[in-house]
ZADO-1210 file (C-alpha; in nm, 4 decimals, padded with zeros to 6 digits):
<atoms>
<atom x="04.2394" y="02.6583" z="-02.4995" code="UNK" pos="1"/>
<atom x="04.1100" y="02.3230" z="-02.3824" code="UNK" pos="2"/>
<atom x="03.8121" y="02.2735" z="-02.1854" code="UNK" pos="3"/>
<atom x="03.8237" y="02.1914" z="-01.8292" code="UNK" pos="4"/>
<atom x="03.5921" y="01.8529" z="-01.7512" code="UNK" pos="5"/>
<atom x="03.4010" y="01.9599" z="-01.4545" code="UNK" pos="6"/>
<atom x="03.2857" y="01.5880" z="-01.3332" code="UNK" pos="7"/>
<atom x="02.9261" y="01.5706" z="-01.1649" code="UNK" pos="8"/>
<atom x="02.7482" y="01.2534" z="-00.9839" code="UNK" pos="9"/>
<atom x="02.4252" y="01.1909" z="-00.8517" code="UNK" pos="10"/>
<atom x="02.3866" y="01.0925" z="-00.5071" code="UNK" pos="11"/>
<atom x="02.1613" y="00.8823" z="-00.3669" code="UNK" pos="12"/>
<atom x="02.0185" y="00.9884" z="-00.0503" code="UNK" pos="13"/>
<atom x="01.7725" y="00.7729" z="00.1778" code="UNK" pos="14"/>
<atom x="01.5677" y="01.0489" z="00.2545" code="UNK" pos="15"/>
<atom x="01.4540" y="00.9589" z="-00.1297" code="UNK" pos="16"/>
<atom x="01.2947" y="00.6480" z="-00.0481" code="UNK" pos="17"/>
<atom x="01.1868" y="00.6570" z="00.2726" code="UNK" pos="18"/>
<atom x="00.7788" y="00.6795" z="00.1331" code="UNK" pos="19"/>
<atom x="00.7981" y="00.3538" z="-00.0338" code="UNK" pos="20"/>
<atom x="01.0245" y="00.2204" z="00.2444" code="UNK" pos="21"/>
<atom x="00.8685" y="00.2718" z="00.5243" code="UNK" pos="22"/>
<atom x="00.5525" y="00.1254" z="00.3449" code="UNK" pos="23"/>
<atom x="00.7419" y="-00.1465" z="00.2461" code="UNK" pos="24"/>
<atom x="00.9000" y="-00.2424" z="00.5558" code="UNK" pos="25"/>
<atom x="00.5952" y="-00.2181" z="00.7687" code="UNK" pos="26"/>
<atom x="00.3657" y="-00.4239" z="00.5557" code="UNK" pos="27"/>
<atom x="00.6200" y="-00.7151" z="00.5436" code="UNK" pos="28"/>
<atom x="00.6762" y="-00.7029" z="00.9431" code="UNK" pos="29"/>
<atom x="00.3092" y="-00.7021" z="00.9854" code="UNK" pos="30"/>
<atom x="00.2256" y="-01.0068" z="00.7978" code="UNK" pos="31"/>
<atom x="00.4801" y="-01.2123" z="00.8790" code="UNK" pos="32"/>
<atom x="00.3987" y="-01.1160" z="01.2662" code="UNK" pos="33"/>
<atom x="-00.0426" y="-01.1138" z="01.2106" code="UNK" pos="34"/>
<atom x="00.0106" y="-01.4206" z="01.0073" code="UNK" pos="35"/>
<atom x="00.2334" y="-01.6303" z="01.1929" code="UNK" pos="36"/>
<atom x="00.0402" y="-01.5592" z="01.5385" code="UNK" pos="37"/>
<atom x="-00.2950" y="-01.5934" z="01.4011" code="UNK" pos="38"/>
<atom x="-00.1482" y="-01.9598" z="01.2790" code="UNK" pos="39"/>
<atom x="00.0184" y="-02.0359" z="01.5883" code="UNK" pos="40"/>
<atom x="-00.3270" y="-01.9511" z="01.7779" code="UNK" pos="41"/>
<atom x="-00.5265" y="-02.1624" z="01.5800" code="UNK" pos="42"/>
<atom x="-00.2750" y="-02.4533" z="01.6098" code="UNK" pos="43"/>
<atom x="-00.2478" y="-02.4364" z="01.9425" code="UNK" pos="44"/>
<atom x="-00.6236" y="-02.4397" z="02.0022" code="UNK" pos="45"/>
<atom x="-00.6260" y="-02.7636" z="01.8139" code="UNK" pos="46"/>
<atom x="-00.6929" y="-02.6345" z="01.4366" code="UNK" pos="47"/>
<atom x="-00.5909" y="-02.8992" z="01.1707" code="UNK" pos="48"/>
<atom x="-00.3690" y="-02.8084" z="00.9248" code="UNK" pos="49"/>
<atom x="-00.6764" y="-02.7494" z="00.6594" code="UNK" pos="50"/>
<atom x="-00.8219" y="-02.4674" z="00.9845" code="UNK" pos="51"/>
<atom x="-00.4428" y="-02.3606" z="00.9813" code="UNK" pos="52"/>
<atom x="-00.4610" y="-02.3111" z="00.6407" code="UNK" pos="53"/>
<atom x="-00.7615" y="-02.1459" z="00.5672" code="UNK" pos="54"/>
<atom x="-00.6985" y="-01.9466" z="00.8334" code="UNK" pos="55"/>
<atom x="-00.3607" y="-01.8102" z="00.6948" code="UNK" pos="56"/>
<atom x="-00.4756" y="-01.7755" z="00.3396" code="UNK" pos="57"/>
<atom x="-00.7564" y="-01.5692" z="00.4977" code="UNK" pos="58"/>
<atom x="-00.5447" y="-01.3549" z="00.7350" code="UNK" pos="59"/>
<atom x="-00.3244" y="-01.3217" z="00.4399" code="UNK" pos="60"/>
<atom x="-00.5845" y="-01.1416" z="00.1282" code="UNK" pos="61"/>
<atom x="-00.7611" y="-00.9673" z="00.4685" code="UNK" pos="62"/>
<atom x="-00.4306" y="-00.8035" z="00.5874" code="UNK" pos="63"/>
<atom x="-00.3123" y="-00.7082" z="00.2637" code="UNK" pos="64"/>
<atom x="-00.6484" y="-00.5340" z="00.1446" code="UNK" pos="65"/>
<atom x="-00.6238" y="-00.3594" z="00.4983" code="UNK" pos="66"/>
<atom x="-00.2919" y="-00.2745" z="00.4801" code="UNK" pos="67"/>
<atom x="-00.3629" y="-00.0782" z="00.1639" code="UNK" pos="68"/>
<atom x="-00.6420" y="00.0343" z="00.2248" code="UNK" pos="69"/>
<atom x="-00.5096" y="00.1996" z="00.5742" code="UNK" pos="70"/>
<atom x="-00.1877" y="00.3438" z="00.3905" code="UNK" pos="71"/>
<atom x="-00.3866" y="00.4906" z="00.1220" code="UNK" pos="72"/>
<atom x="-00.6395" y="00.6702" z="00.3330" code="UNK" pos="73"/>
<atom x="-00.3476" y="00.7946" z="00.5869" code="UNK" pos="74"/>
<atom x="-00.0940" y="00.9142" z="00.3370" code="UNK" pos="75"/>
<atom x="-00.3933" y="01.0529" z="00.1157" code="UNK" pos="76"/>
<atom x="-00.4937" y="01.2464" z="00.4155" code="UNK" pos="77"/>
<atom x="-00.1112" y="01.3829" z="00.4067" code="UNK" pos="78"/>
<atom x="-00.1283" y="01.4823" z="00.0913" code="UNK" pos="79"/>
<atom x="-00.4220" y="01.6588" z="00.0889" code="UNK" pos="80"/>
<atom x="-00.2838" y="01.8567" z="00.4236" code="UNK" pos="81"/>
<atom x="00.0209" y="01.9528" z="00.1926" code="UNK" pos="82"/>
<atom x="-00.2267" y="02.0467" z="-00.1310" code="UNK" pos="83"/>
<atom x="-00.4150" y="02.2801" z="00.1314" code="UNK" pos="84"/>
<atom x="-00.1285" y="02.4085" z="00.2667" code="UNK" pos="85"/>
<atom x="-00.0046" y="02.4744" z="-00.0719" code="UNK" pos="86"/>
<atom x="-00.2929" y="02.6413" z="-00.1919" code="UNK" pos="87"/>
<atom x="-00.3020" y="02.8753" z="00.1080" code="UNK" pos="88"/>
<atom x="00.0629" y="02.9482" z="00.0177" code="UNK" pos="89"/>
<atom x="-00.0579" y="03.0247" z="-00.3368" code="UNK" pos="90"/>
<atom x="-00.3239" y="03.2734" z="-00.2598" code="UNK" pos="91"/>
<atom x="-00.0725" y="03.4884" z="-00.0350" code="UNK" pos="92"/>
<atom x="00.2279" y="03.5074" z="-00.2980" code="UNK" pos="93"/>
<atom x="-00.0704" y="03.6171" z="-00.4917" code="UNK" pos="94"/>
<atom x="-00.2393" y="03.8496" z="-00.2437" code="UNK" pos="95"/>
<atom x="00.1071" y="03.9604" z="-00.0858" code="UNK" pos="96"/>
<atom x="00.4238" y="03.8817" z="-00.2569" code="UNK" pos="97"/>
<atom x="00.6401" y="04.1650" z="-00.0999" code="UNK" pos="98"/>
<atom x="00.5393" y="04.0482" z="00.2369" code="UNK" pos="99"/>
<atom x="00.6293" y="03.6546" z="00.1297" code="UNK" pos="100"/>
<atom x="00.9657" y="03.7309" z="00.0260" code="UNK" pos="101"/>
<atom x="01.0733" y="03.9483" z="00.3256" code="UNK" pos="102"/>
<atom x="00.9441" y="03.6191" z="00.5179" code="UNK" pos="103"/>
<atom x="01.1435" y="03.4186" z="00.2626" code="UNK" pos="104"/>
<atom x="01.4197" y="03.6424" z="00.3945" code="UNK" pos="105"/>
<atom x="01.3613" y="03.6070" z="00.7230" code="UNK" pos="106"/>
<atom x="01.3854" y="03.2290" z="00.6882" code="UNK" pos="107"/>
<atom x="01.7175" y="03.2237" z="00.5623" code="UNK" pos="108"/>
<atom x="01.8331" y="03.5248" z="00.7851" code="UNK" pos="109"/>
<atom x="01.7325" y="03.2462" z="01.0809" code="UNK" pos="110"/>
<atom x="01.9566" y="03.0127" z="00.8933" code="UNK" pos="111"/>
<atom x="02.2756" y="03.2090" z="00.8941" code="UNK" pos="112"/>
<atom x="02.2832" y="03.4186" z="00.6076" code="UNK" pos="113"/>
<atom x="02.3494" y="03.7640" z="00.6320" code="UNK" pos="114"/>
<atom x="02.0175" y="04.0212" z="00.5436" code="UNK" pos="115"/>
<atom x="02.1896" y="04.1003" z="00.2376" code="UNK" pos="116"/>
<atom x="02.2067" y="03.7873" z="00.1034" code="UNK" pos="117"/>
<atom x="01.9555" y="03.6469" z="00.2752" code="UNK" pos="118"/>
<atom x="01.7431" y="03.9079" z="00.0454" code="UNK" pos="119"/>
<atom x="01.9029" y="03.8009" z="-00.2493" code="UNK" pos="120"/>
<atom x="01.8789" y="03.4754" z="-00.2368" code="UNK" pos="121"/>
<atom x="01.5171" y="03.5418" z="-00.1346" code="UNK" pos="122"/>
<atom x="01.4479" y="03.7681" z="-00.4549" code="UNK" pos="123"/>
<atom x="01.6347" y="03.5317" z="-00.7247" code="UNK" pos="124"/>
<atom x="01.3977" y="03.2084" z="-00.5703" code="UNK" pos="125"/>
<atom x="01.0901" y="03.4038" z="-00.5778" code="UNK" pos="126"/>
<atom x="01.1905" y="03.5025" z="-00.9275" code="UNK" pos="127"/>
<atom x="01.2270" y="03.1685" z="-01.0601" code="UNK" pos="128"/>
<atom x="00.9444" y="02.9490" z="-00.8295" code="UNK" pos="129"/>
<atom x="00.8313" y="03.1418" z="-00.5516" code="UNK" pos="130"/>
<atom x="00.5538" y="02.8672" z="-00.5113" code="UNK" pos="131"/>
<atom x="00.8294" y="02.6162" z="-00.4302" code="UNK" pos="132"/>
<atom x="01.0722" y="02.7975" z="-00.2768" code="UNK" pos="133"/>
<atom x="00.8035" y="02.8280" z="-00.0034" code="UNK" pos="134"/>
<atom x="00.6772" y="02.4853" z="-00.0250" code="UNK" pos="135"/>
<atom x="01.0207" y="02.3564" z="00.0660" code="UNK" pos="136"/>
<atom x="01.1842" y="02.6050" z="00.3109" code="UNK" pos="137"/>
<atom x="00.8717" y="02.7463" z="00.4678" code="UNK" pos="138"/>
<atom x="00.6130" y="02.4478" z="00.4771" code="UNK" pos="139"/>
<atom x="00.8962" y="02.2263" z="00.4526" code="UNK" pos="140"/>
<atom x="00.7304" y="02.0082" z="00.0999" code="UNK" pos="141"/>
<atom x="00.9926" y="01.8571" z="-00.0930" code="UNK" pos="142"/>
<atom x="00.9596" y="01.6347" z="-00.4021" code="UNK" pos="143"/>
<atom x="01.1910" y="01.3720" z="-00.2124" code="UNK" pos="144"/>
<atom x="00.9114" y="01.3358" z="00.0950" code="UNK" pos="145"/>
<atom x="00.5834" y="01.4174" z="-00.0816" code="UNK" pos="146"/>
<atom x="00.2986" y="01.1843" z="-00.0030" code="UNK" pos="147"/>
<atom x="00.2437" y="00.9187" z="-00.2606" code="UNK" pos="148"/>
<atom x="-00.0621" y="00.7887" z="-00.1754" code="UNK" pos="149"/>
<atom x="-00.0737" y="00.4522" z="-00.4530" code="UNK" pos="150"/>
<atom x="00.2664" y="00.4347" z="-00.3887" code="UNK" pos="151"/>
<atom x="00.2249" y="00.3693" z="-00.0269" code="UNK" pos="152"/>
<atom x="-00.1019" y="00.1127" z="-00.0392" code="UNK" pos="153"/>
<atom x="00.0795" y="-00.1026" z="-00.3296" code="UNK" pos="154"/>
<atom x="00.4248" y="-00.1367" z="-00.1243" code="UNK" pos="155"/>
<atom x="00.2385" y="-00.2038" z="00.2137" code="UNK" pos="156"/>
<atom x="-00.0386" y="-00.4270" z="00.0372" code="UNK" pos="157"/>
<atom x="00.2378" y="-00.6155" z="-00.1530" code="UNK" pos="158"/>
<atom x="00.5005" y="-00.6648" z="00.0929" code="UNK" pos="159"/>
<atom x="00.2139" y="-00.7724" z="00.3468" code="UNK" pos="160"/>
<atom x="00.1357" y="-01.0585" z="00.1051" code="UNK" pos="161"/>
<atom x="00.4915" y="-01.1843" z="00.0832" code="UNK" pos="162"/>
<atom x="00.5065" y="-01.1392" z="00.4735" code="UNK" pos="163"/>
<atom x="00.2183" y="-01.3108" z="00.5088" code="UNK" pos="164"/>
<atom x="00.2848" y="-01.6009" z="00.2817" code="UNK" pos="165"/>
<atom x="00.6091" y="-01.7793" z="00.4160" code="UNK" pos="166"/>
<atom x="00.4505" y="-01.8724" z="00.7728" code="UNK" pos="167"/>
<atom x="00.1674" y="-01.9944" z="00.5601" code="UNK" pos="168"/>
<atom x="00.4006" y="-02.1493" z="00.3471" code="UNK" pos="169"/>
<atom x="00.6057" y="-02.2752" z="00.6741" code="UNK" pos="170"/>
<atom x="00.2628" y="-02.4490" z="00.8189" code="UNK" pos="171"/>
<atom x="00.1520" y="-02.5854" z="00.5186" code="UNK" pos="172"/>
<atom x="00.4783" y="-02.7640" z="00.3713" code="UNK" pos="173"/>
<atom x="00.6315" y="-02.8329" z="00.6931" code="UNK" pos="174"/>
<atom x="00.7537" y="-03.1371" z="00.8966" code="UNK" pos="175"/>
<atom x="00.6640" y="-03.2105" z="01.2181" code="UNK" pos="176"/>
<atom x="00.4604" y="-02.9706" z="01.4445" code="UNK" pos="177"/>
<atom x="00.3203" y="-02.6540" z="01.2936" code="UNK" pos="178"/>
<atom x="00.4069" y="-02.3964" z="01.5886" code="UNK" pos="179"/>
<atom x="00.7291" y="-02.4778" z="01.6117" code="UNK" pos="180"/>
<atom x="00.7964" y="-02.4974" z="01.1970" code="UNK" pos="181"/>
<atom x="00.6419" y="-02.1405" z="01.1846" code="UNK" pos="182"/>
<atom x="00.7317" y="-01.9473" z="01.4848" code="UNK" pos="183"/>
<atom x="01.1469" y="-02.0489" z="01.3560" code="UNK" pos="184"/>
<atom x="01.0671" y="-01.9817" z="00.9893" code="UNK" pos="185"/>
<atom x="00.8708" y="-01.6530" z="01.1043" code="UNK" pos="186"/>
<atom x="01.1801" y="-01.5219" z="01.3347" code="UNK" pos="187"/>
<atom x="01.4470" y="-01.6088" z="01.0948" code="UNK" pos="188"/>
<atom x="01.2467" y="-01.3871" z="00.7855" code="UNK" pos="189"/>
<atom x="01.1680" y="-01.1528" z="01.0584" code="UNK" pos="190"/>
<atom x="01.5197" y="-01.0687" z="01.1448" code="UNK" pos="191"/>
<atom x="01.6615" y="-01.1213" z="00.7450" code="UNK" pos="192"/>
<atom x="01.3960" y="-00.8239" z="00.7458" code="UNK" pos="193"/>
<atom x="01.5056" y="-00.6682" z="01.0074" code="UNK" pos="194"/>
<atom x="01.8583" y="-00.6152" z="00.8568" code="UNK" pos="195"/>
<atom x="01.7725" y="-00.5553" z="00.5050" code="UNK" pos="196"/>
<atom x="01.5422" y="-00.3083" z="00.6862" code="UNK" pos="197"/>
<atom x="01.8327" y="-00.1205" z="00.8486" code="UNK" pos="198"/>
<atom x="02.0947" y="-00.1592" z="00.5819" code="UNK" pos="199"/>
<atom x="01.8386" y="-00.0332" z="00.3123" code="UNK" pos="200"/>
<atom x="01.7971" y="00.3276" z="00.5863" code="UNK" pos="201"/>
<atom x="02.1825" y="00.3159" z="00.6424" code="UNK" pos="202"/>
<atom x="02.0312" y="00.2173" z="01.0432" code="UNK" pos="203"/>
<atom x="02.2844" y="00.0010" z="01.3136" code="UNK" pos="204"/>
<atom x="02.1348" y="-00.3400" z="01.2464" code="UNK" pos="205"/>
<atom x="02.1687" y="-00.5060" z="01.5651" code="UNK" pos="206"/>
<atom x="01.8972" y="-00.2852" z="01.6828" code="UNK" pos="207"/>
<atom x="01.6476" y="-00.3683" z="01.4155" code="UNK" pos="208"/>
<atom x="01.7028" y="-00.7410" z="01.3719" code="UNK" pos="209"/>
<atom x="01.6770" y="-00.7136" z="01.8068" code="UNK" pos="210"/>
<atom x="01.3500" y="-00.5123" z="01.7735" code="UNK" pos="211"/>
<atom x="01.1463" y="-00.7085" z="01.5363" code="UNK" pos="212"/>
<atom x="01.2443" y="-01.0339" z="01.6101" code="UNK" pos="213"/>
<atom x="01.1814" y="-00.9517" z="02.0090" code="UNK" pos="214"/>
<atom x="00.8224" y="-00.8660" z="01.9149" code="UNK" pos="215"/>
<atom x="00.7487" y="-01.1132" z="01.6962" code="UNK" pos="216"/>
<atom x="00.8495" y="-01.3143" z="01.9253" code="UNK" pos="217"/>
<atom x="00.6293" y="-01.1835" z="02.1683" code="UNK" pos="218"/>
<atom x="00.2920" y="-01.1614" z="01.9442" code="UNK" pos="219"/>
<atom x="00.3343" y="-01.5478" z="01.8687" code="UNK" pos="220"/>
<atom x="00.3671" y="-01.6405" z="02.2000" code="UNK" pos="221"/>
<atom x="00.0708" y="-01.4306" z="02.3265" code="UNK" pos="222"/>
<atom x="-00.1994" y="-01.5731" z="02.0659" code="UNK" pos="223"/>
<atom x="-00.0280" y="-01.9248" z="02.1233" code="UNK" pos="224"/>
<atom x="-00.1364" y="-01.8876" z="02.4968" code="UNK" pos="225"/>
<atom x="-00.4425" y="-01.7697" z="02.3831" code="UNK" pos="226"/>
<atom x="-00.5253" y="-02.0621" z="02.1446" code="UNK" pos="227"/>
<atom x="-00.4383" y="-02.2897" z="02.4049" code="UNK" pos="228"/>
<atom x="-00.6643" y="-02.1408" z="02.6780" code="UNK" pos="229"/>
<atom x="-00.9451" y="-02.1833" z="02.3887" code="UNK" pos="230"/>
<atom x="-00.8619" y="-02.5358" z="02.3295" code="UNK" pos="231"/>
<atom x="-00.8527" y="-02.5972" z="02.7122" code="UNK" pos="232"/>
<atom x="-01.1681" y="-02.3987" z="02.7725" code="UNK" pos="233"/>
<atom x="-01.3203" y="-02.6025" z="02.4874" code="UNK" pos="234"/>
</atoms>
């Protein structure tokens, strides 16, 4: 009799990456956005290129210690929400477990399966993990979304720092004036981000590239008029 080849594939879901993503994303946007502005504002008040550049290198090691130091103490605060709630969880399969796995049932009776096998499925998951059978369809916890703490401050403080360096890059090897070599170099990387941004989250990309760039945009000219009310006041 031969054997039938039953063929299996993993799939790759976005959902997966969407810690280290998001992260990722945001920590690039902001420091190409902080560090572009924060050059064009000191050009525009005047700054030499050694002001411009200290001042980007500066903005640069500041914003990426922030950024990770922001992502770690938000997503840490996540995860311990998620430990607690797990805990609590823990102590009432322990205190209660008949009364957990009717509410087990109850769960997937709300989701369309009939008592009987809403019971059954109910029984065989509290059999095998009640623990996280309740972390994912009662507190919804799953491995896919869990709060990563170092994984969030090392994308956001990373990707910050490349952010961060090609305006700083732009105003330092550039021709001709500064503003106008980094605010183009800044918008172009912001809406290459923008897109790899979207096509990375399966997202329409006209929206993103649109969204970022129109804010960057709109940071850069806001500390430019700012650095040149400086230079005028001064």
């Amino acid at each position: 009799m031969r054997a039938i080849a039953i063929k299996t594939h993993t799939e790759r879901h976005n959902v997966s990456r969407i810690g280290w993503l998001r992260a990722a994303v945001l920590g690039a946007n902001d420091g190409i956005v902080s560090t572009a502005s924060l050059i064009v504002g000191v050009a525009a008040a005047g700054g030499s290129i050694q002001a411009v550049s200290v001042a980007g290198a500066a903005g640069l090691i500041a914003g990426a210690m922030s950024m990770a130091a922001g992502e770690f103490i938000s997503v840490s605060s996540q995860a311990d929400a998620e430990q607690a709630d797990l805990a609590r969880e823990r102590a009432e399969l322990k205190d209660d477990p008949a009364f957990e796995e009717a509410e087990l049932t109850r769960i997937y009776e709300g989701r369309g399966l009939n008592s009987d096998l809403a019971g059954q499925v109910a029984k065989a998951l509290m059999a095998k993990d009640a623990l996280a059978a309740h972390g994912r369809d009662e507190l919804g916890i799953v491995e896919q979304t869990k709060a990563r703490p170092f994984q969030a401050a090392g994308s956001s403080a990373i990707s910050f720092a490349l952010g961060a360096a090609l305006p700083l890059l732009a105003a330092i090897t550039g021709v001709g004036s500064i503003i106008a070599v980094v605010v183009t170099a800044s918008l172009i990387a912001l809406a290459i981000l923008g897109a790899l941004g979207a096509r990375a989250g399966d997202a329409p990309i006209g929206i993103a590239v649109t969204r970022v760039v129109f804010w960057g945009a709109v940071a850069m000219a806001i500390t430019a008029i700012a650095g040149l009310l400086f230079h005028a006041g001064g």
